[in-house]
N, CA, C and O atoms as a GROMACS GRO file, in nm:
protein
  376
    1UNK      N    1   0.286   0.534  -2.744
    1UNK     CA    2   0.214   0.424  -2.799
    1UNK      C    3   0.130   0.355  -2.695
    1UNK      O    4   0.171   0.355  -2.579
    2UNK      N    5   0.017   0.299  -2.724
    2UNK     CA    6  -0.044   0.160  -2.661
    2UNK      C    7   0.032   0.085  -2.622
    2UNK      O    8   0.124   0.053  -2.698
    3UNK      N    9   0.022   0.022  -2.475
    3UNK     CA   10   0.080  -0.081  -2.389
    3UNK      C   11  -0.022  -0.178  -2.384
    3UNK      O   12  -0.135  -0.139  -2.358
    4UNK      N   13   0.005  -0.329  -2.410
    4UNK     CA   14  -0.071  -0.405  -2.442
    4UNK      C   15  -0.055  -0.471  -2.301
    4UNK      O   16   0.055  -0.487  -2.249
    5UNK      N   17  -0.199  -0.514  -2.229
    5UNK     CA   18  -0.228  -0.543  -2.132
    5UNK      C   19  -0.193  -0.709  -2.098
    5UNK      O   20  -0.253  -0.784  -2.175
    6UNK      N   21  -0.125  -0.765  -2.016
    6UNK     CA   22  -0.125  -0.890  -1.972
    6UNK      C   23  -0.129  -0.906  -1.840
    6UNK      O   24  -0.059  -0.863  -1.748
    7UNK      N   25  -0.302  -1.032  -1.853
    7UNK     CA   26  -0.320  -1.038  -1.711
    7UNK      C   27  -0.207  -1.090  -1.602
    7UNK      O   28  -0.182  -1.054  -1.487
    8UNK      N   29  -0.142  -1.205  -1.697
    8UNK     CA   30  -0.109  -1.258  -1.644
    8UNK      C   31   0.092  -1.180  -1.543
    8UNK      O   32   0.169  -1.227  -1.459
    9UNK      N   33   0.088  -1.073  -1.610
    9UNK     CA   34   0.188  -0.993  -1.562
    9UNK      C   35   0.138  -0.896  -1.436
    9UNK      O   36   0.210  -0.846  -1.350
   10UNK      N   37  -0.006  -0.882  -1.450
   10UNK     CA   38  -0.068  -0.792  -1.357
   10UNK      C   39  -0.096  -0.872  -1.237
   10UNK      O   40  -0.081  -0.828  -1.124
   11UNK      N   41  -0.137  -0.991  -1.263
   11UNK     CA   42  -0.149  -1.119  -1.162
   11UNK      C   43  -0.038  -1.072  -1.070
   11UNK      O   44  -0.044  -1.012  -0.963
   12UNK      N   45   0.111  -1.137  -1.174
   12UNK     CA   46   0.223  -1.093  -1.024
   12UNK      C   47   0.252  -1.010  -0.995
   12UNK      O   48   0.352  -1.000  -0.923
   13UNK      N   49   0.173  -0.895  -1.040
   13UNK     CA   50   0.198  -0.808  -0.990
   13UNK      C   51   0.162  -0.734  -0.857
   13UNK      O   52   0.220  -0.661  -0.776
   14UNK      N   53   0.000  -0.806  -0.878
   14UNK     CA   54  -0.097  -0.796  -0.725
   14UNK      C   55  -0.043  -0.911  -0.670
   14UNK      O   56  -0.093  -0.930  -0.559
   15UNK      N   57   0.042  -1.000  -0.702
   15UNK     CA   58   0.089  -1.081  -0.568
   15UNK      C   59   0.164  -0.991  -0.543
   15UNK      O   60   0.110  -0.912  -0.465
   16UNK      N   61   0.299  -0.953  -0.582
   16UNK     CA   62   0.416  -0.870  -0.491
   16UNK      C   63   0.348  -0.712  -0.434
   16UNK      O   64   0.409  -0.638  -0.356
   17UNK      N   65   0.247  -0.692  -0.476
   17UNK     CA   66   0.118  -0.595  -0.380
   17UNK      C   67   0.074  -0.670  -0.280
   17UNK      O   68   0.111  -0.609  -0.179
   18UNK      N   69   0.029  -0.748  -0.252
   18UNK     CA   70  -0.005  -0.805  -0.142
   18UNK      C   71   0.077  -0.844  -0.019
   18UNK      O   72   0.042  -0.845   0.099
   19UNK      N   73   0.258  -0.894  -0.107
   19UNK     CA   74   0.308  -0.929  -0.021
   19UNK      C   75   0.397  -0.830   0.098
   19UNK      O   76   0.450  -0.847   0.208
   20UNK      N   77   0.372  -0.700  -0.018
   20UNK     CA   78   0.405  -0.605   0.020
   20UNK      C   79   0.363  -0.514   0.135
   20UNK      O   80   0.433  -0.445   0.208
   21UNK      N   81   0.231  -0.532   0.132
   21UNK     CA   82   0.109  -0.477   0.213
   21UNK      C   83   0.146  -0.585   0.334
   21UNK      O   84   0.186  -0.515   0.427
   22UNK      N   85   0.148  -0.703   0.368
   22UNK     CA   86   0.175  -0.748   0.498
   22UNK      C   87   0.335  -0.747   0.585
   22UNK      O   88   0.359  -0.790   0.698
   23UNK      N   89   0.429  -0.680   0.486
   23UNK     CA   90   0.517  -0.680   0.560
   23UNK      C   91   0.520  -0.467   0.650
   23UNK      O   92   0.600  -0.427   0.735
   24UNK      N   93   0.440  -0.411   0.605
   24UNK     CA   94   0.412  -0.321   0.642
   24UNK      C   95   0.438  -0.290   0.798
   24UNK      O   96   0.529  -0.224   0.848
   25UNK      N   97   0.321  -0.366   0.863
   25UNK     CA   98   0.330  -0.374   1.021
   25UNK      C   99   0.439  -0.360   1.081
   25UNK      O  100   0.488  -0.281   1.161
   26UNK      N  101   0.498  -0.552   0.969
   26UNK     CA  102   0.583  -0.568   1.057
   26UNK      C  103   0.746  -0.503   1.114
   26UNK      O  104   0.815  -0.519   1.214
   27UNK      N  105   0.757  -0.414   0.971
   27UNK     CA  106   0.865  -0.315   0.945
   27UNK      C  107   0.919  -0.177   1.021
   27UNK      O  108   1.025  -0.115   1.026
   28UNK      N  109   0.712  -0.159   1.105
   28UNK     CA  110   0.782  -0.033   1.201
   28UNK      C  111   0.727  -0.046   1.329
   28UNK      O  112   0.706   0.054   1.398
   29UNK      N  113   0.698  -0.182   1.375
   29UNK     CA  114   0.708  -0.268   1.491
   29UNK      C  115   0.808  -0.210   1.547
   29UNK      O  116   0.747  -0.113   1.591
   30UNK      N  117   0.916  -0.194   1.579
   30UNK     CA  118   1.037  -0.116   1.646
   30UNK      C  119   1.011   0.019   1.593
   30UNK      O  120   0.982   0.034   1.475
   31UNK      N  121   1.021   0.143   1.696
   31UNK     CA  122   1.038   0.253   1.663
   31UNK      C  123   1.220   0.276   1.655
   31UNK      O  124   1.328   0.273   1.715
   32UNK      N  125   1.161   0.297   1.550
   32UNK     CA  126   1.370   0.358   1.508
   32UNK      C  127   1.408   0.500   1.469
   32UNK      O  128   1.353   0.531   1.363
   33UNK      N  129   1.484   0.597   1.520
   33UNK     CA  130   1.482   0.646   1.517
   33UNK      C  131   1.612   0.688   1.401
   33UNK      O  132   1.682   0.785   1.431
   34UNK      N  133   1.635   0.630   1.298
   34UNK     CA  134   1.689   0.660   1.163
   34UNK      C  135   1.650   0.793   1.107
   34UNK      O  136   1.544   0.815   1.049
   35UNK      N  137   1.784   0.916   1.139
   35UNK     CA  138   1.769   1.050   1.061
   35UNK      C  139   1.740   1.008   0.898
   35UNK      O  140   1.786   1.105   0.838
   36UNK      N  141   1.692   0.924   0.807
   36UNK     CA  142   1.672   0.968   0.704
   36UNK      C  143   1.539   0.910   0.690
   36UNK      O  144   1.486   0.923   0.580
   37UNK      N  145   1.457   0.828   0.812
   37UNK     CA  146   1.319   0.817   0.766
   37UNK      C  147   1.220   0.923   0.769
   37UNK      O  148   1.202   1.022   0.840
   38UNK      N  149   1.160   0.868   0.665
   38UNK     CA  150   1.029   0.953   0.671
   38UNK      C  151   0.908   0.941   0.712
   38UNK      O  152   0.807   0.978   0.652
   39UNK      N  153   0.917   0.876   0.842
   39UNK     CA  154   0.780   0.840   0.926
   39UNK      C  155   0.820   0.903   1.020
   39UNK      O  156   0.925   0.925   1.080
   40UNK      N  157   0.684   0.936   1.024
   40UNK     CA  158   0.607   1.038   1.142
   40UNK      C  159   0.610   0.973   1.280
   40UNK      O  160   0.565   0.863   1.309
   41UNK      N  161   0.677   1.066   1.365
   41UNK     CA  162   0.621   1.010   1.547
   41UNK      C  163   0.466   0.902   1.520
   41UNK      O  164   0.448   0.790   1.568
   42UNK      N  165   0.394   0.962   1.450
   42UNK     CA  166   0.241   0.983   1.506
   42UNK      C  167   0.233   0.774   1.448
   42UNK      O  168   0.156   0.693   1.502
   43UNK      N  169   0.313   0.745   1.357
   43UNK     CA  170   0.308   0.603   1.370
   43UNK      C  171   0.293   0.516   1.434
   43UNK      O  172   0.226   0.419   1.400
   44UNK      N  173   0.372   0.534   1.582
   44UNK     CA  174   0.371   0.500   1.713
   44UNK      C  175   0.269   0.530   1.829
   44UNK      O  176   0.239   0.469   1.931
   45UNK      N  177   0.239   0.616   1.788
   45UNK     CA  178   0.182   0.704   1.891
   45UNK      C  179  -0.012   0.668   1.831
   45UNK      O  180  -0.118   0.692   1.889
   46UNK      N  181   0.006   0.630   1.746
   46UNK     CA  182  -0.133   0.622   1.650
   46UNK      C  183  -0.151   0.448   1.592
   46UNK      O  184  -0.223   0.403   1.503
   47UNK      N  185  -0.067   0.388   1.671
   47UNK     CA  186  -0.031   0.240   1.636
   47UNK      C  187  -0.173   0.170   1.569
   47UNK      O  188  -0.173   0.110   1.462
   48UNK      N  189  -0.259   0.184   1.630
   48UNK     CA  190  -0.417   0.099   1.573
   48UNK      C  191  -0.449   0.176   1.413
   48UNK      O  192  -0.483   0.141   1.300
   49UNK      N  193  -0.421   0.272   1.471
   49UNK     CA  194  -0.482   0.346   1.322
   49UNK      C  195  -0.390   0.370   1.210
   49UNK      O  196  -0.428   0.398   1.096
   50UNK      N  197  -0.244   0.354   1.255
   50UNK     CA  198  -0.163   0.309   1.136
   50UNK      C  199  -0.194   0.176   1.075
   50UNK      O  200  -0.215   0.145   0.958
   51UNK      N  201  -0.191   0.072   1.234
   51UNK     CA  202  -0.247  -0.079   1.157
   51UNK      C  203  -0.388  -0.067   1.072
   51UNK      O  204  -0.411  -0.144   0.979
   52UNK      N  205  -0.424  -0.027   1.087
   52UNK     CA  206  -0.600  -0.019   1.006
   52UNK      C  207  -0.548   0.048   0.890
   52UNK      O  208  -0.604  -0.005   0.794
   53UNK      N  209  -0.477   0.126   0.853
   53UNK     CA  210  -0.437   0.161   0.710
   53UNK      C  211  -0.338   0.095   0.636
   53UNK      O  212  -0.329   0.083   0.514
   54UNK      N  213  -0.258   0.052   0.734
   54UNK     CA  214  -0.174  -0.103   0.647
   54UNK      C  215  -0.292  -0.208   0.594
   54UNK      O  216  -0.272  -0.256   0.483
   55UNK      N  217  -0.379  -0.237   0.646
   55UNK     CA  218  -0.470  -0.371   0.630
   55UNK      C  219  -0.550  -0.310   0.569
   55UNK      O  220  -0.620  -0.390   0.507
   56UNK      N  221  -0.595  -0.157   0.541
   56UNK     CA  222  -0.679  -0.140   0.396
   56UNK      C  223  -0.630  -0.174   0.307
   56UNK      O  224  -0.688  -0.248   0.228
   57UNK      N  225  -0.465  -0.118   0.278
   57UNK     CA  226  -0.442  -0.109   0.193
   57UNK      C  227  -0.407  -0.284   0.153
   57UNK      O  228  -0.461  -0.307   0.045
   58UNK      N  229  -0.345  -0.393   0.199
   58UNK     CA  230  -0.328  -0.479   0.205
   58UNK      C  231  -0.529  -0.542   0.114
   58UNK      O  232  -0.527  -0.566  -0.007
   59UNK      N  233  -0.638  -0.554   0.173
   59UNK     CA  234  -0.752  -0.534   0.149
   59UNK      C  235  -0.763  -0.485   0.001
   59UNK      O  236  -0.813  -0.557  -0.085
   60UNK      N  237  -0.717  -0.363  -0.024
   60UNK     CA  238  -0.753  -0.310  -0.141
   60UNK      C  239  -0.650  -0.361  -0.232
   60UNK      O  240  -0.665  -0.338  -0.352
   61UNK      N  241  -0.512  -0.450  -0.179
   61UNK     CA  242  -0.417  -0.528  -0.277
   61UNK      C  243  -0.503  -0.660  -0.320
   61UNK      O  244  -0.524  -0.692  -0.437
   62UNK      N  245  -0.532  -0.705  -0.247
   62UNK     CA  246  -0.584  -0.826  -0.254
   62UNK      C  247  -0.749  -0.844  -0.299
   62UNK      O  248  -0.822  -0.943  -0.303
   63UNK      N  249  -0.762  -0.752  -0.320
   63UNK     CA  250  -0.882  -0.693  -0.385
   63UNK      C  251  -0.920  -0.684  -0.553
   63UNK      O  252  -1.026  -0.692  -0.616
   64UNK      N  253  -0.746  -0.661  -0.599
   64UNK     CA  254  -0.738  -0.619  -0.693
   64UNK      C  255  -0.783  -0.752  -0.816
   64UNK      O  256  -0.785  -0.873  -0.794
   65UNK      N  257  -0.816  -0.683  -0.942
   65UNK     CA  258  -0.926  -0.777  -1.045
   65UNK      C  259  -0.837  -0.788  -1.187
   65UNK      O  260  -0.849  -0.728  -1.294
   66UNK      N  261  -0.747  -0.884  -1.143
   66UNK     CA  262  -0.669  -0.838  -1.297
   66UNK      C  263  -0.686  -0.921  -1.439
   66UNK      O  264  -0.607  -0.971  -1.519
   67UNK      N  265  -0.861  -0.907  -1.425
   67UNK     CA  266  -0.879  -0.983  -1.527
   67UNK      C  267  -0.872  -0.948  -1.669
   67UNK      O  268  -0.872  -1.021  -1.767
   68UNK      N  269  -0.866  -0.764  -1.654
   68UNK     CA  270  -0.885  -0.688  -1.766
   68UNK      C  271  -0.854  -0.519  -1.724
   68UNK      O  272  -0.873  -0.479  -1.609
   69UNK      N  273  -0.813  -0.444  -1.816
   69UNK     CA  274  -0.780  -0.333  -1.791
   69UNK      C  275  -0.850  -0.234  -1.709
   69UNK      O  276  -0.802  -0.177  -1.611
   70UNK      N  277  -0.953  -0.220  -1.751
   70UNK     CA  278  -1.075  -0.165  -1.670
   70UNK      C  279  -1.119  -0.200  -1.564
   70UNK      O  280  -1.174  -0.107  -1.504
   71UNK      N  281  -1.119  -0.309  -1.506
   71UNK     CA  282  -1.138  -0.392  -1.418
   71UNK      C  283  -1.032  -0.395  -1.294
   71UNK      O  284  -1.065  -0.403  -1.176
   72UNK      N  285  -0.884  -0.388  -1.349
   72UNK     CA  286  -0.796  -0.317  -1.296
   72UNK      C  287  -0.760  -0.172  -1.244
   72UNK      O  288  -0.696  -0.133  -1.147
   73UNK      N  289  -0.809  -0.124  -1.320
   73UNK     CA  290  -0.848   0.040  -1.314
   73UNK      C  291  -0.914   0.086  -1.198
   73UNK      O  292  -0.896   0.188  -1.130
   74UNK      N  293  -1.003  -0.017  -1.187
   74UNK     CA  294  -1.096   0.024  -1.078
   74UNK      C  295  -1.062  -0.016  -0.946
   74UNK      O  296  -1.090   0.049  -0.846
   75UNK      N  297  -1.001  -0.120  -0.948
   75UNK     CA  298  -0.899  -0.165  -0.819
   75UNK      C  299  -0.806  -0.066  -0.772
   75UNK      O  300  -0.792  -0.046  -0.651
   76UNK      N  301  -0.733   0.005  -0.867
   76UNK     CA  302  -0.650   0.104  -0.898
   76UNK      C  303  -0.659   0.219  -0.790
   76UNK      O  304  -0.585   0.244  -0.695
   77UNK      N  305  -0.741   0.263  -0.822
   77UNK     CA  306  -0.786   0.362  -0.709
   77UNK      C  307  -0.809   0.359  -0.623
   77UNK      O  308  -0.776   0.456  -0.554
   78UNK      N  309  -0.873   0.260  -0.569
   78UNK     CA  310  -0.909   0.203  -0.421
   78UNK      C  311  -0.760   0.215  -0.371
   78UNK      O  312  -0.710   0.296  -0.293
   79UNK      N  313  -0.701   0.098  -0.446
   79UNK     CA  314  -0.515   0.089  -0.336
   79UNK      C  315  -0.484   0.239  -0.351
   79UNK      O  316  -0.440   0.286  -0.246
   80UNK      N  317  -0.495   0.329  -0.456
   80UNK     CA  318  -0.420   0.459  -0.458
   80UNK      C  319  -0.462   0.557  -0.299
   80UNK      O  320  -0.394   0.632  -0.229
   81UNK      N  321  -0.588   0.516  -0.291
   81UNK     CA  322  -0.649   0.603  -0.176
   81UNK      C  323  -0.604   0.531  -0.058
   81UNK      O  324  -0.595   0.591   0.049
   82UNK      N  325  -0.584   0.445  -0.065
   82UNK     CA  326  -0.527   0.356   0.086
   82UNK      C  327  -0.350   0.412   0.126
   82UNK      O  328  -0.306   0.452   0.233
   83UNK      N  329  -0.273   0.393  -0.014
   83UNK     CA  330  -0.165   0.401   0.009
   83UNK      C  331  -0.162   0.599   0.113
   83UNK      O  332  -0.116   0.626   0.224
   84UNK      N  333  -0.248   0.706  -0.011
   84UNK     CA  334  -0.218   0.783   0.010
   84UNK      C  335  -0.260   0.873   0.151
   84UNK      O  336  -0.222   0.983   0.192
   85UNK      N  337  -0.373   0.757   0.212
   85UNK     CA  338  -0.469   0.787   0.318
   85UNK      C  339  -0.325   0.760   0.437
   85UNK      O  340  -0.327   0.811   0.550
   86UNK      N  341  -0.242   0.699   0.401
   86UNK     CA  342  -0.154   0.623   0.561
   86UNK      C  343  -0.038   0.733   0.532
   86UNK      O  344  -0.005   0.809   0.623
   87UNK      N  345   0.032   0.744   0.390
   87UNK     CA  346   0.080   0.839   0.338
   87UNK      C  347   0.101   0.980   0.415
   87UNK      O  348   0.203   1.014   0.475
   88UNK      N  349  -0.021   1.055   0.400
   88UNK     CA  350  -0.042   1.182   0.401
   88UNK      C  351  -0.044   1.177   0.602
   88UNK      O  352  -0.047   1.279   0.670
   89UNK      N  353  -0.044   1.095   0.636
   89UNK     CA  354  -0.079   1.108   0.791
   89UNK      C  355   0.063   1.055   0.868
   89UNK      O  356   0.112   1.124   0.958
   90UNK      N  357   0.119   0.939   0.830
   90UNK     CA  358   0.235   0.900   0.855
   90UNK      C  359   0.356   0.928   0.816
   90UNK      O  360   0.449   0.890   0.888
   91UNK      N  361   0.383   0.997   0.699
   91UNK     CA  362   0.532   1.000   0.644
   91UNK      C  363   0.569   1.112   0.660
   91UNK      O  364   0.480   1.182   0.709
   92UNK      N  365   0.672   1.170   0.639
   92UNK     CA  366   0.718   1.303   0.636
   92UNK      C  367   0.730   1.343   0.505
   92UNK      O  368   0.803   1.268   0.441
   93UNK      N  369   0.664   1.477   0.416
   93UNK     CA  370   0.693   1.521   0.265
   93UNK      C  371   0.852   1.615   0.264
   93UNK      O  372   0.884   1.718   0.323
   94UNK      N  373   0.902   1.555   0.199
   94UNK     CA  374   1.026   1.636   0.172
   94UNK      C  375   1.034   1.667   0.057
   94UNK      O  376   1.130   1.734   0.018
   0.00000   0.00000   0.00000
């Protein structure tokens, strides 16, 4: 069926996106070496350019237009390419 759109649910939703996006940094500030993460050496080792893909994506949270579905949509993708841009370079696929 149709899911009926509310901005006002999408609102908090790009807040807990946003708030999400700034605790990023601060989370792998310590290199830890936890056998079940899935970040990459290259996090550390690539520190500026991990930060520059936390703060797109943070950018493309806070970016987001939740005034209407479509409008959302288009925000949509932007964060999808941010998440998957830090993603594909930092995490480990298992």
């Amino acid at each position: 069926g149709e899911i009926a759109f509310d901005p006002a649910k999408a609102a908090v939703a790009r807040v807990a996106l946003v708030r999400h996006a700034s605790e990023i940094t601060p989370a792998f500030e310590a290199q830890e070496t936890d056998p079940k993460s899935e970040a990459r050496p290259e996090v550390w080792s690539d520190w500026a350019g991990f930060a520059a893909r936390a703060e797109a994506m943070a950018t493309a949270a806070e970016a987001l237009d939740t005034g209407s579905p479509e409008a959302l949509a288009d925000g949509l993708g932007a964060l999808g390419q941010s998440c998957g841009g830090c993603h594909k370079l930092y995490r480990i696929e298992k």
